[in-house]
Kinemage of the C-alpha trace (Angstrom):
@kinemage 1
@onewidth
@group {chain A} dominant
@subgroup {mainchain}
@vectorlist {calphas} color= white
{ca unk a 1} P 287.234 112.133 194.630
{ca unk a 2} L 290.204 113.914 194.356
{ca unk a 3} L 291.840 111.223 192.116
{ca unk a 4} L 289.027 112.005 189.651
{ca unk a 5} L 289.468 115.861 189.940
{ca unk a 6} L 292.905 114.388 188.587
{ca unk a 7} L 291.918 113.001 185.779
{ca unk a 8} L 289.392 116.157 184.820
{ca unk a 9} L 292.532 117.977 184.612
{ca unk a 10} L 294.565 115.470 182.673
{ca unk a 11} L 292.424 115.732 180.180
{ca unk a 12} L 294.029 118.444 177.935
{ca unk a 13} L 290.744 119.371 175.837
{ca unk a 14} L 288.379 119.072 179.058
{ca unk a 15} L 291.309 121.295 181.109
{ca unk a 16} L 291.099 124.349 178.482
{ca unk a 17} L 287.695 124.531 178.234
{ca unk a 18} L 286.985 124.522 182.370
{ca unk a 19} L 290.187 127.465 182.539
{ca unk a 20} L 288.462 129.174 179.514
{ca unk a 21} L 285.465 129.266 181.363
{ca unk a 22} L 286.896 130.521 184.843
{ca unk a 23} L 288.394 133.205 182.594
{ca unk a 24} L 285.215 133.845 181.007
{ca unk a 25} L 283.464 134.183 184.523
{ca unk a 26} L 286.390 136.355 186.474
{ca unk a 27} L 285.800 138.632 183.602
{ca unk a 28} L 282.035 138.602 184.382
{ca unk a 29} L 282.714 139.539 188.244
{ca unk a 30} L 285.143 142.370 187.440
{ca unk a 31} L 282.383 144.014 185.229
{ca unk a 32} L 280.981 145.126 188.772
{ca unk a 33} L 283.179 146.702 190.093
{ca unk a 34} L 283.415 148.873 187.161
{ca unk a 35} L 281.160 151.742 188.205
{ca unk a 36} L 278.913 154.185 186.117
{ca unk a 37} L 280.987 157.921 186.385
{ca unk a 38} L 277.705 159.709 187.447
{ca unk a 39} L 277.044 157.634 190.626
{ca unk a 40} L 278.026 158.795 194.182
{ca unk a 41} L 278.180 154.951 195.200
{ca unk a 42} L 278.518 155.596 199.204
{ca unk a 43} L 275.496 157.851 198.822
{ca unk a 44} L 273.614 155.149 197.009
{ca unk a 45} L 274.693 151.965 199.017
{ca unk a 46} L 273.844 153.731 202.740
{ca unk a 47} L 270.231 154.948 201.280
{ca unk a 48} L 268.675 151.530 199.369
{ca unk a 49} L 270.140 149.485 202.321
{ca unk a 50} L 267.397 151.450 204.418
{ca unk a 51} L 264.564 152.029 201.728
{ca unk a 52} L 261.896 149.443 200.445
{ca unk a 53} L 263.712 150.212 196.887
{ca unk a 54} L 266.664 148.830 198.299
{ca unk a 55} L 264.748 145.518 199.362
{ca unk a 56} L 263.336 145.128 195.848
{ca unk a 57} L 266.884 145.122 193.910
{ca unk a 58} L 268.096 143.026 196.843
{ca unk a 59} L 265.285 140.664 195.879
{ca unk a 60} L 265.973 141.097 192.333
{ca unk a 61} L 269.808 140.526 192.745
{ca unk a 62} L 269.039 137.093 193.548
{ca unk a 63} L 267.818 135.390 190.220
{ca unk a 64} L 269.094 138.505 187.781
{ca unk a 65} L 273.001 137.775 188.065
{ca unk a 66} L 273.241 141.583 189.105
{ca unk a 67} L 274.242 143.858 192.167
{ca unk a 68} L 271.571 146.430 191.612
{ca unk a 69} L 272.832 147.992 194.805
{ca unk a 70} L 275.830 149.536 192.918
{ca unk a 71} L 275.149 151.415 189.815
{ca unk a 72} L 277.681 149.349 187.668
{ca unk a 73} L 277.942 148.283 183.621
{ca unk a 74} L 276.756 144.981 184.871
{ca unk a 75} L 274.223 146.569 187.191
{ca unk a 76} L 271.087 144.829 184.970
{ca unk a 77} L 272.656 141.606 184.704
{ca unk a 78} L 271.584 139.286 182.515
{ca unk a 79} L 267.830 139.465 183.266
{ca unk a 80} L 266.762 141.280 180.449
{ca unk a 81} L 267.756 138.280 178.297
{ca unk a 82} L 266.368 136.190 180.685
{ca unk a 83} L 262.881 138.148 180.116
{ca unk a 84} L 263.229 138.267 176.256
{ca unk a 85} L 263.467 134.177 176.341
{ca unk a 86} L 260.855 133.881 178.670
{ca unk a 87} L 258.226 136.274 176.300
{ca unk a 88} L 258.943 134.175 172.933
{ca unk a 89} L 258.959 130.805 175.109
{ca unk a 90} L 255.641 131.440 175.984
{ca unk a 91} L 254.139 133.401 172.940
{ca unk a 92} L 255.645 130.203 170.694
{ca unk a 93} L 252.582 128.096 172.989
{ca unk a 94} L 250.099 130.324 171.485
{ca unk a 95} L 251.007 132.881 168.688
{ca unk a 96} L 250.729 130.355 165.242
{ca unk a 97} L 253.701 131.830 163.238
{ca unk a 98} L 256.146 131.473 166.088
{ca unk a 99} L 254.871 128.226 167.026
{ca unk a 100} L 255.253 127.152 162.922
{ca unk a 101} L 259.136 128.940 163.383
{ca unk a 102} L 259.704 126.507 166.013
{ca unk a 103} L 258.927 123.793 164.332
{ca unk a 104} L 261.844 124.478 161.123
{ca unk a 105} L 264.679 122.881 163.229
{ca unk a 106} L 268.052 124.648 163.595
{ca unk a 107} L 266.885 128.001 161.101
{ca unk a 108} L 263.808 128.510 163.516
{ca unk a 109} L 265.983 128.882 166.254
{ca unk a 110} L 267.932 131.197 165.039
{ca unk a 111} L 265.492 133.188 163.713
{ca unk a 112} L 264.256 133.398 167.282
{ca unk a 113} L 267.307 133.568 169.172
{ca unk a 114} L 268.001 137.020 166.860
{ca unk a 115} L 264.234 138.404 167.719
{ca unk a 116} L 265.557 137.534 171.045
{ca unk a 117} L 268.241 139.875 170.943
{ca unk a 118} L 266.375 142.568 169.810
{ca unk a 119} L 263.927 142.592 172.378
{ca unk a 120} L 266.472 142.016 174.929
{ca unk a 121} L 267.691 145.475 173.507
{ca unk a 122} L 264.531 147.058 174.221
{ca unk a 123} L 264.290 146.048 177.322
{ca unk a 124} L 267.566 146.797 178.499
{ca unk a 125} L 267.053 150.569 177.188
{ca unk a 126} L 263.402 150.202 179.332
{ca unk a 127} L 264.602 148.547 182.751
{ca unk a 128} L 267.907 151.037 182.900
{ca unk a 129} L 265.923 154.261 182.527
{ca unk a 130} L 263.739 153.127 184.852
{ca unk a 131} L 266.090 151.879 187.311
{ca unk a 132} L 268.056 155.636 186.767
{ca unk a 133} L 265.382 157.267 187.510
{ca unk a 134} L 264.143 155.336 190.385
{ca unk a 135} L 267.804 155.757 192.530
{ca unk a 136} L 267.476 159.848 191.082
{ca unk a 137} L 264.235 160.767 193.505
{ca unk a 138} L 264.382 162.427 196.321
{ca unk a 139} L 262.768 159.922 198.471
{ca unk a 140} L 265.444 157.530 197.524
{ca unk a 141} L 268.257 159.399 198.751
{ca unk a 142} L 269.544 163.032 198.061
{ca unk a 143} L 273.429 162.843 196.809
{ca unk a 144} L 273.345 159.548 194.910
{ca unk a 145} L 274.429 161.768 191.604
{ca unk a 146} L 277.771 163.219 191.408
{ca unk a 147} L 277.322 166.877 191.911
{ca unk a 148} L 280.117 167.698 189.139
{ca unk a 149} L 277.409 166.377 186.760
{ca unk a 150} L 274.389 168.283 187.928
{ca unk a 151} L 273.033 171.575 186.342
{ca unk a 152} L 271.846 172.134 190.051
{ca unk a 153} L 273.684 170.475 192.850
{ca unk a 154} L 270.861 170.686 195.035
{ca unk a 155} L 268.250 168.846 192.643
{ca unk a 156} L 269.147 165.000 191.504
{ca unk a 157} L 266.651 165.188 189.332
{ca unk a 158} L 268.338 167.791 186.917
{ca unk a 159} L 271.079 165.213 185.691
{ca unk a 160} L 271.032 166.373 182.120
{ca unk a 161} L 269.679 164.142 179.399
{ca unk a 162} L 273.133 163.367 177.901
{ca unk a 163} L 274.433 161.985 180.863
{ca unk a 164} L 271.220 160.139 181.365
{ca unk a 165} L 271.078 158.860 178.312
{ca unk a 166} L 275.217 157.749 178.489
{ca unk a 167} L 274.141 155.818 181.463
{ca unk a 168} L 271.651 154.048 179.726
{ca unk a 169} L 273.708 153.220 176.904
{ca unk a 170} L 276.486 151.782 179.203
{ca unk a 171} L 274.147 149.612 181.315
{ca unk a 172} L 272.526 148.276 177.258
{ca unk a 173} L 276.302 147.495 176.586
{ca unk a 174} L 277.085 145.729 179.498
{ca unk a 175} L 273.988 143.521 179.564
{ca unk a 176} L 274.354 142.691 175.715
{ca unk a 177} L 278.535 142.048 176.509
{ca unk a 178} L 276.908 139.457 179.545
{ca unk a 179} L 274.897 137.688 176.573
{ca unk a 180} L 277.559 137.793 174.244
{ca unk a 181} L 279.864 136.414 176.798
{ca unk a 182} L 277.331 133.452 177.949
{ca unk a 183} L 277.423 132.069 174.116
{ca unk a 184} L 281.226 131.847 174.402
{ca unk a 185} L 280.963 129.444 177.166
{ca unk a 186} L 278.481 127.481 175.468
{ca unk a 187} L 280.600 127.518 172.150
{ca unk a 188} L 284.502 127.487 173.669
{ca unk a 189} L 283.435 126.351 177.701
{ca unk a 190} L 281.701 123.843 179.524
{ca unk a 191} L 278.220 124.214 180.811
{ca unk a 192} L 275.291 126.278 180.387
{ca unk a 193} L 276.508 129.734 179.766
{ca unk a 194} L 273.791 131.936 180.945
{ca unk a 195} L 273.079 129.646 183.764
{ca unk a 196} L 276.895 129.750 184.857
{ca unk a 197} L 276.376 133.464 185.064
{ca unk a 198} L 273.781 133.768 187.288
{ca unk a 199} L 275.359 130.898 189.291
{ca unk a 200} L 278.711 132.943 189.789
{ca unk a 201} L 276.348 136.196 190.644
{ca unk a 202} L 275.015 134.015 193.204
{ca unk a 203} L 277.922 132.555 194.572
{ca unk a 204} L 279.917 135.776 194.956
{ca unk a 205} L 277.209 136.639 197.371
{ca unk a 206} L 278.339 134.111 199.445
{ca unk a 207} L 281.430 135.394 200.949
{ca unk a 208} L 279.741 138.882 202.003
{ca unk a 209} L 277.071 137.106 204.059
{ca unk a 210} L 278.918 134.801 205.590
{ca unk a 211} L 281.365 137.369 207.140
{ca unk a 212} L 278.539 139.475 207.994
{ca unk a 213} L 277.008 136.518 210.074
{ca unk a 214} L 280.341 135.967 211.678
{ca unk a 215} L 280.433 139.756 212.370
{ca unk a 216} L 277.305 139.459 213.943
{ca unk a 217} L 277.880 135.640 215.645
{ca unk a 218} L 278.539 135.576 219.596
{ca unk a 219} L 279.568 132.127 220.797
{ca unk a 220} L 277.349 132.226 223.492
{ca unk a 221} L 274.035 131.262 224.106
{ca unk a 222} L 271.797 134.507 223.572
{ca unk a 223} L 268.398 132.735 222.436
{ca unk a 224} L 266.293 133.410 218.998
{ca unk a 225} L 264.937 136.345 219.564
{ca unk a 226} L 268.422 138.060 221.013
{ca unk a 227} L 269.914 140.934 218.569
{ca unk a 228} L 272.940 138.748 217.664
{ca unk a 229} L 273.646 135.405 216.672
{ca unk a 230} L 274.239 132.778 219.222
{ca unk a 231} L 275.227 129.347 219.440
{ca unk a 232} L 272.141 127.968 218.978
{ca unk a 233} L 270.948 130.015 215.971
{ca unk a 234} L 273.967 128.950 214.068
{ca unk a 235} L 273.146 125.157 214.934
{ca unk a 236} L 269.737 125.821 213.548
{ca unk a 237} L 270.962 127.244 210.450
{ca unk a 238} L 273.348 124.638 209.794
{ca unk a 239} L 270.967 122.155 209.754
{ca unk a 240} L 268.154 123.907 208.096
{ca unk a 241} L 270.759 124.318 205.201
{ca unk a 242} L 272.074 120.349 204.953
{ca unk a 243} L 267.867 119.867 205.154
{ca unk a 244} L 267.321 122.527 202.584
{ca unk a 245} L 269.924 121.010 200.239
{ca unk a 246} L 268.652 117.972 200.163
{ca unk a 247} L 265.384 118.759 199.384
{ca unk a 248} L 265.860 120.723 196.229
{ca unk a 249} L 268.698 117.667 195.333
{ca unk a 250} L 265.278 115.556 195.930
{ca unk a 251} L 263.133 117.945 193.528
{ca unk a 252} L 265.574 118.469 190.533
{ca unk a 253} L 266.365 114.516 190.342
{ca unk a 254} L 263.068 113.288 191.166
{ca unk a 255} L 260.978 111.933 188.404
{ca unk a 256} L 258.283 109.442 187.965
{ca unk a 257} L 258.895 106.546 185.987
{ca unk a 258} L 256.091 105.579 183.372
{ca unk a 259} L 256.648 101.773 182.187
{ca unk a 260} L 257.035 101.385 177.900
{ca unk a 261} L 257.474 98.711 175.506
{ca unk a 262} L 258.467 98.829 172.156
{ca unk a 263} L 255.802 96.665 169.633
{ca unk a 264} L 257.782 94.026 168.188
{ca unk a 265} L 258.715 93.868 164.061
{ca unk a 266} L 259.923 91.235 161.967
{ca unk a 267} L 262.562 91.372 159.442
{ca unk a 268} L 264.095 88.369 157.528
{ca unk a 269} L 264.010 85.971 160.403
{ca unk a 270} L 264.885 88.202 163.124
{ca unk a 271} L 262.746 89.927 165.632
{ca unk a 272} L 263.516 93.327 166.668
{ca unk a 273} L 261.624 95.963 169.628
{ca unk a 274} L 259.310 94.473 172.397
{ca unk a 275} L 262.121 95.726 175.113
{ca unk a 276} L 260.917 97.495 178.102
{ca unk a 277} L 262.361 100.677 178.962
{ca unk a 278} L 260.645 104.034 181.241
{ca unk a 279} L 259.626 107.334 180.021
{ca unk a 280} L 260.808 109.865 182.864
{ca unk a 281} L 258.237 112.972 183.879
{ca unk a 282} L 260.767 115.348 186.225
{ca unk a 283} L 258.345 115.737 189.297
{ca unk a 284} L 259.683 119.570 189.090
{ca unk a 285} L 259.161 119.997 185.396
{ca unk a 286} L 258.644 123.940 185.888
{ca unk a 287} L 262.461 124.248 187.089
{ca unk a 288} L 262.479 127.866 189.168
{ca unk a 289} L 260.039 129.611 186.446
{ca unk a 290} L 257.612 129.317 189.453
{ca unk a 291} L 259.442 130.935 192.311
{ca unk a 292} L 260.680 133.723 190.066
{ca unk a 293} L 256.976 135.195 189.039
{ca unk a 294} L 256.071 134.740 192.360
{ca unk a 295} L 258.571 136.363 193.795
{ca unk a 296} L 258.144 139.379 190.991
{ca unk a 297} L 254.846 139.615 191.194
{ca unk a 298} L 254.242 140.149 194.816
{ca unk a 299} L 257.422 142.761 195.054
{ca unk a 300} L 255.978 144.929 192.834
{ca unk a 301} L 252.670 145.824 194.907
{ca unk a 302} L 255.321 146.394 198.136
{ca unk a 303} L 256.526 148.718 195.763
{ca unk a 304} L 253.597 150.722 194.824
{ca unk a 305} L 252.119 150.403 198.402
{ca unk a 306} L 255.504 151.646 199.571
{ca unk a 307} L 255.333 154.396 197.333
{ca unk a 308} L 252.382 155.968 197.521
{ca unk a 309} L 252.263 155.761 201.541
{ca unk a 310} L 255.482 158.046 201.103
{ca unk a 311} L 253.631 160.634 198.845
{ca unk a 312} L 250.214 160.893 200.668
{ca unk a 313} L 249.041 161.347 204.363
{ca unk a 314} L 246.953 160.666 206.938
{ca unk a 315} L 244.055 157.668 206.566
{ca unk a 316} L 245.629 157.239 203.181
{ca unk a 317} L 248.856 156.504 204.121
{ca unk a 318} L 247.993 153.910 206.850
{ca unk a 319} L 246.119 151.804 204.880
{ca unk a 320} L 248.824 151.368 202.063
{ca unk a 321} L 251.221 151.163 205.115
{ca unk a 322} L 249.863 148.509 206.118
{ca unk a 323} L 249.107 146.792 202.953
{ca unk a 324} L 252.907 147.164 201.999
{ca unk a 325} L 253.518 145.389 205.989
{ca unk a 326} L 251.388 142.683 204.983
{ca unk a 327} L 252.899 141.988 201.721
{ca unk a 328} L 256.296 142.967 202.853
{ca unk a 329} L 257.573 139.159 203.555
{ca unk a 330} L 258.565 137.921 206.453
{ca unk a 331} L 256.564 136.092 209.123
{ca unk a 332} L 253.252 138.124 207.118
{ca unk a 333} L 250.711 135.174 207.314
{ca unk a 334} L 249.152 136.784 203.568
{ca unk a 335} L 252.707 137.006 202.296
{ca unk a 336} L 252.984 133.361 202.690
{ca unk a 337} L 249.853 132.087 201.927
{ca unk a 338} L 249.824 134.301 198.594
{ca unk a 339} L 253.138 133.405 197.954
{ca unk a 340} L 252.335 129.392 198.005
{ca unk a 341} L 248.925 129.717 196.484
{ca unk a 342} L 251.248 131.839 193.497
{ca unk a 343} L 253.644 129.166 193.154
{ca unk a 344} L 251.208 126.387 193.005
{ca unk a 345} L 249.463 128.420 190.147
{ca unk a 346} L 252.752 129.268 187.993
{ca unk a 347} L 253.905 125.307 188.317
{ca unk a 348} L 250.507 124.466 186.603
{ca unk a 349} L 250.745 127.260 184.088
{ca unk a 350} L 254.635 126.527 183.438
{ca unk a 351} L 254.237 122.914 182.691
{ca unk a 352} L 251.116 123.395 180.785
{ca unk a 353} L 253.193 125.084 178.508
{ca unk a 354} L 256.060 123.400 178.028
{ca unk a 355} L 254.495 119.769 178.176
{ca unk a 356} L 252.385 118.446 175.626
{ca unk a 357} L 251.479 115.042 176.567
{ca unk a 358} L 249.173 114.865 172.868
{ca unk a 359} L 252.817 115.580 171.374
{ca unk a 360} L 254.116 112.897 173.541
{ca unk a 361} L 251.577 109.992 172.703
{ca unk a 362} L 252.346 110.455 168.965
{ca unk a 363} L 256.095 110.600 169.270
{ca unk a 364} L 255.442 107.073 171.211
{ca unk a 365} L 252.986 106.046 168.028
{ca unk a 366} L 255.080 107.153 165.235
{ca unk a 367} L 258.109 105.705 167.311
{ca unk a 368} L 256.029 102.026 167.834
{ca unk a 369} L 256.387 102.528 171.679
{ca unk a 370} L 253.345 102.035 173.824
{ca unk a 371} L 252.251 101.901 177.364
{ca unk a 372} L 250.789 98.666 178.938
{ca unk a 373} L 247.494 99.097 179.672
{ca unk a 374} L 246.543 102.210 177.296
{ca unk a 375} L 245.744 102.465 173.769
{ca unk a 376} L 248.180 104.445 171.864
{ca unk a 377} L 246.862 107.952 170.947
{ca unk a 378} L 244.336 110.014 172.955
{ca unk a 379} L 244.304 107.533 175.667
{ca unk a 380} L 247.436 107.824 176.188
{ca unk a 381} L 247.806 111.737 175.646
{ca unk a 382} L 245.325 111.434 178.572
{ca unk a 383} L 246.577 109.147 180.903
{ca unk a 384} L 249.879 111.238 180.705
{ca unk a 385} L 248.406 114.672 181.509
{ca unk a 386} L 246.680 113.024 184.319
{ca unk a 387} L 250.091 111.228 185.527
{ca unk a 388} L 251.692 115.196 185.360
{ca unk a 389} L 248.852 116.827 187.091
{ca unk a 390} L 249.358 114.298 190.193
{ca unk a 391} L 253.328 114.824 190.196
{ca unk a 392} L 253.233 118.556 189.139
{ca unk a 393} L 251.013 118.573 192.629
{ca unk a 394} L 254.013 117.267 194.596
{ca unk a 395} L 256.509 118.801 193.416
{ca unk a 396} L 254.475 122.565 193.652
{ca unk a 397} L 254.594 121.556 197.117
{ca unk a 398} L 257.886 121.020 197.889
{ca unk a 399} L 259.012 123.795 195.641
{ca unk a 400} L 256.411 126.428 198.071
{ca unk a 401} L 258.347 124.515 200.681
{ca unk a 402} L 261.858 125.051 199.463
{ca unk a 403} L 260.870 129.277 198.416
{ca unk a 404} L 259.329 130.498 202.028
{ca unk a 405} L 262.401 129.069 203.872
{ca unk a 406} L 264.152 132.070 203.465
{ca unk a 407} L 261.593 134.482 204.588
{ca unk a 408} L 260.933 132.055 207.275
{ca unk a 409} L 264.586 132.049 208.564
{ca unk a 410} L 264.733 135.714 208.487
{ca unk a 411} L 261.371 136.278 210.136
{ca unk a 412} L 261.556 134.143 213.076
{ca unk a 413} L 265.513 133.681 213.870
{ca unk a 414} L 266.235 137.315 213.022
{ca unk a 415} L 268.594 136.901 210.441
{ca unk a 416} L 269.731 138.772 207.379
{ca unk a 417} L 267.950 138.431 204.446
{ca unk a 418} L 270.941 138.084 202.457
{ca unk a 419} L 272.573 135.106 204.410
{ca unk a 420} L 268.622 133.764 204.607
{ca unk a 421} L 268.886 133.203 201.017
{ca unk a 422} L 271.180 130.374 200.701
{ca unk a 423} L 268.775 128.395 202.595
{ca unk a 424} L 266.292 128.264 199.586
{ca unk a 425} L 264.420 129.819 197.008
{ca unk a 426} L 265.842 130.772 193.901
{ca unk a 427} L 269.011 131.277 194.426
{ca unk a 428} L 269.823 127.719 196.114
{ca unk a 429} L 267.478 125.775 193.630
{ca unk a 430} L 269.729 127.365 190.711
{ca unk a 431} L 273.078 126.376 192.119
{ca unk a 432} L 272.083 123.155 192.297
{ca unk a 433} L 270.476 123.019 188.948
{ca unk a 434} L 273.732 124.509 187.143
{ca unk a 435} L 276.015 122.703 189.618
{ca unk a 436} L 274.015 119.008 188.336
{ca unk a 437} L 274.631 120.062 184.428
{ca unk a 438} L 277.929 120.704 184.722
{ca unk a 439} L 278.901 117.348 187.063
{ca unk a 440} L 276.738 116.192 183.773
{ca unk a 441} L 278.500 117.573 181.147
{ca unk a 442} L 281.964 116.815 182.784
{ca unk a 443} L 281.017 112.792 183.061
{ca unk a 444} L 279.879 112.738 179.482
{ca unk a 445} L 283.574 114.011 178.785
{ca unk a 446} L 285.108 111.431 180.771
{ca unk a 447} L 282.959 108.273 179.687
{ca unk a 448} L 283.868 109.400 175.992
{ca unk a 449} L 287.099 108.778 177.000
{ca unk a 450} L 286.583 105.689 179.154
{ca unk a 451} L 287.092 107.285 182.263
{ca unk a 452} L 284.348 107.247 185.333
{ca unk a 453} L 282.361 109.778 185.841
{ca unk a 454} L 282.199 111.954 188.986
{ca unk a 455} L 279.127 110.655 190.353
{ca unk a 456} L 280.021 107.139 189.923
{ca unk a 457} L 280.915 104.841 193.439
């Protein structure tokens, strides 16, 4: 291994763009530290650590690349792009002119990858005022706005509207700098650039939970339910995370293989085609899509229960209590089950998007490739859905698997919910996602050059 590590670096082309792109991302991670000038950060981080608001960016932190606990120019992260994509990927499956911009090749993307930016504008100017205002309420913490900037000390909520709006502005800036900054590493790196991104806001995670479990690690053996972490959690949680790993390395690489042949064609006096080769359906063909509106969609009524049990009282204010317990995560039986029964729905939806097995069939027609057994065409179109439907199955279950590990692990041995995190969900399925393309894109570098490739024996 570390004689090919040797030879990655030998390569002088392969070398500048892997430094280009650690440059790229230590410029990404310095972005948050630069704070916003109308932020009392101290105030902020000892108030959402202890509020359900805090929770929710926690949550969000995970998949965003962001630290929504600090008000920083990075503080959105590069979800608003994220969001853009995600609205035109899904309106080009049913709105006809986008669909027909699709289809013009290298100008239709573009085209779409500019609406893209536009919208990702808008929602940048959207998500920041709404995340200013949320961290300016009273409920949320008294103090989290620099008193030099208020036109009453005693009231966050009269920041004036210039200093509101220059917050705004600098969050836009930075998010739009993070998108500007992911096309450089797909144009001068190596790797997906926005994927890199939220990879490195994932790993730099990492080190904070790790000495935060060691902080709170006694090498002793205290049992699961004690306050602090004994020997015997830590074995647990070692192994849960070599188990965890493998599974989502099992669900990214795992495919079914459909058997083809080529028809065979005569020219002059040779034969050409009737060689068998495999068409490959990725049992996980919805990626983390799933697991993200899940995840989003069930923090958002914790939210709103949260909130309006703070604003009202009596009867009132138990029940959404105890509607924002139940939906609050955890060892919550309904959390769960919704949370499965939502990921099982969003892997059907997802892939019913983005795969068209009619598409399919008459790529195999027009290419002269068949399946044994089926008629080219509709039959084939059908016996391909049918094939997804059986794997998409599997692989929704292993993915609900993989996403209530975390809550599971928190729940029941007591542990953070940031060190719970690594153990699954989104944030482990997209390491090893982005860590697979670039091993990837590194080998196809190396075999260009006649080298072998990483993964080789």
């Amino acid at each position: 291994m570390w004689e090919k590590l040797r030879v990655v670096f030998t390569i002088p082309e392969l070398r500048q763009k892997i430094f280009l792109t650690l440059i790229f991302l230590g410029i990404y991670r310095v972005g948050f530290q630069i704070t916003l000038p109308i932020i009392d950060q101290s105030a902020m981080a000892s108030t959402t650590t202890q509020s359900t608001f805090g929770d929710f960016v926690d949550k969000v932190a995970i998949f965003a690349a962001s630290d929504l606990q600090k008000a920083t120019i990075f503080g959105l992260g590069i979800m608003p792009y994220i969001s853009a994509s995600i609205i035109f990927q899904l309106l080009g499956s049913v709105w006809k002119p986008l669909e027909a911009l699709k289809k013009e090749g290298e100008t239709g993307r573009k085209k779409i990858n500019e609406y893209t930016r536009y919208v990702t504008v808008l929602l940048c100017f959207v998500q920041s005022w709404f995340y200013l205002w949320a961290i300016m309420q009273p409920r949320s913490g008294v103090g989290m706005i620099a008193a030099q900037f208020l036109s009453d000390p005693t009231d966050p909520t009269s920041l004036s509207f210039g200093w509101q709006l220059t917050s705004v502005v600098t969050m836009t800036c930075g998010t739009i700098f993070l998108m500007w900054l992911g096309e450089q590493i797909d144009e001068f790196g190596i790797g997906n650039g926005i994927s890199l991104l939220i990879m490195a806001g994932i790993l730099a995670r990492m080190p904070g939970a790790m000495i935060n479990l060691i902080k709170n690690a006694d090498l002793e053996l205290l049992g699961f339910q004690s306050s602090r972490t004994g020997i015997e959690t830590l074995i647990v949680l070692c192994f849960l995370f070599v188990a965890v790993v493998f599974g989502v390395v099992f669900i990214t690489l795992g495919q079914r293989r459909i058997p083809t042949q080529s028809a065979k064609h005569v020219r002059g006096r040779r034969v050409y085609g009737g060689t068998r080769q495999h068409l490959p359906l990725r049992i996980n063909q919805a990626g983390v899509m799933p697991i993200i509106f899940a995840s989003s969609l069930l923090m958002l009524p914790t939210m709103v229960f949260g909130a309006i049990a703070n604003v009202t009282s009596g009867g009132v204010q138990d029940v959404f209590g105890a509607l924002g317990r139940m939906l609050g995560g955890g060892l919550s039986f309904t959390y769960n089950l919704l949370y499965v029964v939502l990921i099982y729905f969003f892997c059907y939806f997802w892939t019913a998007i983005t795969f068209n097995p009619k598409e399919m069939a008459e790529n195999l027609k027009d290419y002269g490739t068949f399946i044994p057994g089926y008629r080219p065409g509709k039959r084939t179109a059908d016996y391909l859905e049918k094939v997804m439907v059986r794997i998409t199955y599997v692989g929704a279950g292993f993915l609900a698997l993989v996403a209530i590990v975390p809550t599971m692990i928190s729940g029941s041995l007591g542990v953070d919910f940031q060190i719970a995190s690594f153990y699954g969900g989104t944030g482990l399925l997209i390491a090893v996602s982005v860590a697979f393309d670039l091993v990837q894109k590194i080998d196809s570098h190396l075999v260009m050059r006649n080298y072998r490739g990483l993964l080789e024996g």
